[in-house]
VOMARKOL-270201 format. One line per 5 residues: number of its first residue (from 1); for each residue x, y, z of C-alpha. Coordinates in steps of 0.5 Angstrom, whole numbers, padded with zeros to 4 digits. Example, Ala and Ser with C-alpha at 12.3 -4.5 7.8 and 13.67 -1.06 7.14 Angstrom:
% residues 2
1> 0025:-0009:0016; 0027:-0002:0014
This chain:
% residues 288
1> 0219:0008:0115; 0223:0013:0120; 0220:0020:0119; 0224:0025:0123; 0221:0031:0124
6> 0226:0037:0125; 0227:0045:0125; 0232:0050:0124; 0229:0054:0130; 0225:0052:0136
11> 0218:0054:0137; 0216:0053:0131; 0211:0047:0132; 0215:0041:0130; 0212:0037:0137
16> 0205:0039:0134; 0206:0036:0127; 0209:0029:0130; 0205:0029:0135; 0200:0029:0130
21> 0203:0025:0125; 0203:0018:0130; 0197:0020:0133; 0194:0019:0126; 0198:0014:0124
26> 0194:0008:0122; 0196:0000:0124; 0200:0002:0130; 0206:0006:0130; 0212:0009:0134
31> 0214:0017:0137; 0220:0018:0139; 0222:0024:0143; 0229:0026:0141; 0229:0033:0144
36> 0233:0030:0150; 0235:0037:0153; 0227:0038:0154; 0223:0033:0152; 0215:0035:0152
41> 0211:0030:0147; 0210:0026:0153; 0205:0032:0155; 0200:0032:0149; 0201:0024:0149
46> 0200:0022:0156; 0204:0015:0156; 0204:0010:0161; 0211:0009:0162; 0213:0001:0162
51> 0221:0002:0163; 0226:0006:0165; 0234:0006:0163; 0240:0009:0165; 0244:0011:0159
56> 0251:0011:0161; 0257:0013:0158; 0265:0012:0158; 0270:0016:0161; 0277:0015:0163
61> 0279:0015:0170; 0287:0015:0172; 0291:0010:0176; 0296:0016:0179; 0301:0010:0181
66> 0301:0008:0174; 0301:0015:0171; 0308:0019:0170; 0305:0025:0167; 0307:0025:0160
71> 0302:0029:0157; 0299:0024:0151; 0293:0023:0153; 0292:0031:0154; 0296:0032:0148
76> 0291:0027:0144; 0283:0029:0146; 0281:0034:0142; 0275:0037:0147; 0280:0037:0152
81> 0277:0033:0157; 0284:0031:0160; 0289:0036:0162; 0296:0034:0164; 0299:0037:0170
86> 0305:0036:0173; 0302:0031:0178; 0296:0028:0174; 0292:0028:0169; 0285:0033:0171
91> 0279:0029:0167; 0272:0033:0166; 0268:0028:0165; 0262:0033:0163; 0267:0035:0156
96> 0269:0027:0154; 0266:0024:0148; 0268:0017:0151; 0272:0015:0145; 0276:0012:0148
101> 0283:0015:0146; 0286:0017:0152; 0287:0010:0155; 0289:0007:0148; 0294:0012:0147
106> 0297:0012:0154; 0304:0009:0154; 0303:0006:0162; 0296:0003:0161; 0294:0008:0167
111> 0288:0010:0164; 0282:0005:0164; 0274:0007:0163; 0269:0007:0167; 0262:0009:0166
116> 0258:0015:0168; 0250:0016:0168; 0247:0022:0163; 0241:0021:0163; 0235:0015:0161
121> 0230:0013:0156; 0223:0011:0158; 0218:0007:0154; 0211:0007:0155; 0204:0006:0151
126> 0198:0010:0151; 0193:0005:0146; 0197:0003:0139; 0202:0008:0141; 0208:0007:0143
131> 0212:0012:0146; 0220:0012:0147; 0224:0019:0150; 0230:0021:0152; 0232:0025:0158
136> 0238:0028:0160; 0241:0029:0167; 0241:0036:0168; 0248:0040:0168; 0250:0034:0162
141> 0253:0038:0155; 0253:0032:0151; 0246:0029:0149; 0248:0025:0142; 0249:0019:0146
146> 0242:0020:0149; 0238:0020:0143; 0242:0014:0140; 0239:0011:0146; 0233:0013:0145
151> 0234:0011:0137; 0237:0003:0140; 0231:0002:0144; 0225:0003:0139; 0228:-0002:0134
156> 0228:-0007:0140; 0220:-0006:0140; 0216:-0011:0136; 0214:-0009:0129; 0207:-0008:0131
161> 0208:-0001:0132; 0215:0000:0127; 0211:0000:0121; 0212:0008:0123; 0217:0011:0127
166> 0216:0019:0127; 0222:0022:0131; 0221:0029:0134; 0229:0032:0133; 0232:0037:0138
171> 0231:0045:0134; 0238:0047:0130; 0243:0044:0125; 0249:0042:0131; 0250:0036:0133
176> 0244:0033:0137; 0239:0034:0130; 0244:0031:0125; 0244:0025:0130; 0237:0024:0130
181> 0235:0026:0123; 0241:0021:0121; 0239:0013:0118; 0231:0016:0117; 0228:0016:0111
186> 0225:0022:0110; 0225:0029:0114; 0219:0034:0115; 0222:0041:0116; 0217:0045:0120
191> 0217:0054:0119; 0214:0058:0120; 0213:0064:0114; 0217:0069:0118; 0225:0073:0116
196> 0227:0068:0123; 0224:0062:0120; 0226:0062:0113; 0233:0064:0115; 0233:0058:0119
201> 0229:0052:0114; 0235:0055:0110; 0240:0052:0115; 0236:0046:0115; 0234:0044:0109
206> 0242:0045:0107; 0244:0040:0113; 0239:0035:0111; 0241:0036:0103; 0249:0034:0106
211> 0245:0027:0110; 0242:0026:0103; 0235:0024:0106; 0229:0027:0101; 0226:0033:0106
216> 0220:0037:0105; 0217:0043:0109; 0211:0043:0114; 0209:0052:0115; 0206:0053:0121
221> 0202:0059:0122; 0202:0059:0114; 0197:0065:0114; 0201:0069:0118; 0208:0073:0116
226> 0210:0073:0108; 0211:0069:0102; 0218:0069:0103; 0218:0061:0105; 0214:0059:0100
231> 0217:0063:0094; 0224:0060:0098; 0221:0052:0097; 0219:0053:0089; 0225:0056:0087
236> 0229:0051:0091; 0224:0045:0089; 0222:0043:0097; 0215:0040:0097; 0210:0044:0102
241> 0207:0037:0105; 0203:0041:0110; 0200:0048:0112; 0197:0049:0119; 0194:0057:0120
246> 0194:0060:0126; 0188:0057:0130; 0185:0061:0137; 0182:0053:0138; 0188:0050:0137
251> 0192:0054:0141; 0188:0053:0147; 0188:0046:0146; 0196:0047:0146; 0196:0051:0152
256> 0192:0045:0155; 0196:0039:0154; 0192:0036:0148; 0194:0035:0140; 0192:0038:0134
261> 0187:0033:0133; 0183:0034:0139; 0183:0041:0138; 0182:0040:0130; 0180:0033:0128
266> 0180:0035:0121; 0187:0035:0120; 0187:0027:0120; 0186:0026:0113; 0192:0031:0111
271> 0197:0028:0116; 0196:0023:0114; 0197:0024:0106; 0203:0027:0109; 0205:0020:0112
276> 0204:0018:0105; 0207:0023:0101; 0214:0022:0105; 0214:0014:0104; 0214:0016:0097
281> 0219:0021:0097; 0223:0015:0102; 0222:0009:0097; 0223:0014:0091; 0229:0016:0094
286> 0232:0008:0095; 0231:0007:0088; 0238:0006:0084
């Protein structure tokens, strides 16, 4: 099973939750940092790191010999990576996506790729953990490709350890959190009982709805704020697989780099009948 562990905001505790969710995991399993921008479930997972990989991507590069200006590949790129100018075109690399459009749409042929570094992905192990996660070379703007990266790398692991694969997912509903989320079996959307946190678990449990992956929700914090979260997963039928409250305990433990289940043993047994209630949601959900 791939379960993605996701948030309409950040701070919210997603970390916390899957990094407890593999730590718990019985018969080995996965954990893939997704959040890519700023990766942090190596600090409470302290893996020893086997490899490393660059991640590369496409980007046009012009033969200005070749080039007469005509303009169609400025014309054609929608994120305005290639600007036409009289003499030749200006490439921002940072802006492409690679699809490749402005080399198949030239007219001369004076636009070919070449590749260009974004980023890496590291995999490691810590016991019958294994560790996968992404990161991005400071100043990029474009992530997906990175945590597609990390994505490709945990399914080329042995299966061991894919009998569970939790994925910790970039905060928000743009881009980089459907591109984690998207081919997982199930999703946990972790809130917190708060006007902000309920505004955004509105925004994620509506994305989510539109990749059609069965979802519920994990509060944490849960004796804090109001019941408005809670009010909100009746009326709308979102199941509420987990209730972490604030802890002093667990909140120094955070502070120090360590996991929930070092600073609160006992949620052992109910991360572990939330692993078991999202595999029954996934396979519900792949019924005809």
């Amino acid at each position: 099973m791939i379960l993605a562990v996701a948030s309409g905001k950040g701070g919210t505790g997603k970390t916390t939750v899957a990094v407890g969710l593999a730590l718990s995991a019985r018969g080995g399993a996965s954990l893939l940092d997704c959040d890519v921008e700023e990766p942090n479930c190596h600090i409470f997972v302290k893996p020893e790191i086997l490899r490393r990989e660059p991640v590369m991507v496409p980007i046009p590069k012009v033969d200005k010999d070749a080039c007469n200006s005509c303009g169609q590949c400025s014309e054609f790129c929608r994120f305005h990576a290639i600007v036409a100018l009289k003499t030749e075109p200006l490439v921002f690399p940072e802006l492409c996506h690679g699809c490749g459009g402005c080399a198949w749409i030239c007219p001369r042929g004076a636009i070919r790729e070449i590749r260009r570094e974004i980023g890496a992905v590291e995999v490691g192990m810590n016991g019958g953990l294994r560790f996968i996660q992404g990161i991005m070379n400071v100043g990029q703007a474009m992530s997906p490709p990175v945590i597609r990266a990390v994505k490709a790398a945990a399914l080329e692991g042995n299966s061991e350890h894919d009998r569970v694969m939790i994925v910790d997912c970039p905060p928000g509903t743009a881009c980089p959190m459907v591109a984690a989320v998207r081919g997982s079996d199930a999703v946990v959307l972790v809130t917190e009982p708060t006007p902000f946190g309920l505004h955004d678990l509105r925004l994620a449990a509506e994305t989510v709805r539109k990749l059609g992956i069965p979802f519920g929700v994990a509060i944490n914090r849960s004796d804090c704020g109001d019941g408005r979260v809670e009010d909100y997963c009746g009326a709308e039928k979102i199941p509420i697989l987990l209730r972490i409250p604030e802890r002093r305990d667990m909140a120094e433990g955070y502070s120090r780099g360590e996991s929930i289940l070092s600073a609160a043993p006992e949620y052992r047994e109910p991360l572990l009948r939330l692993l078991e209630e999202t595999s029954r949601m996934a396979v519900e959900n792949k019924k005809p």
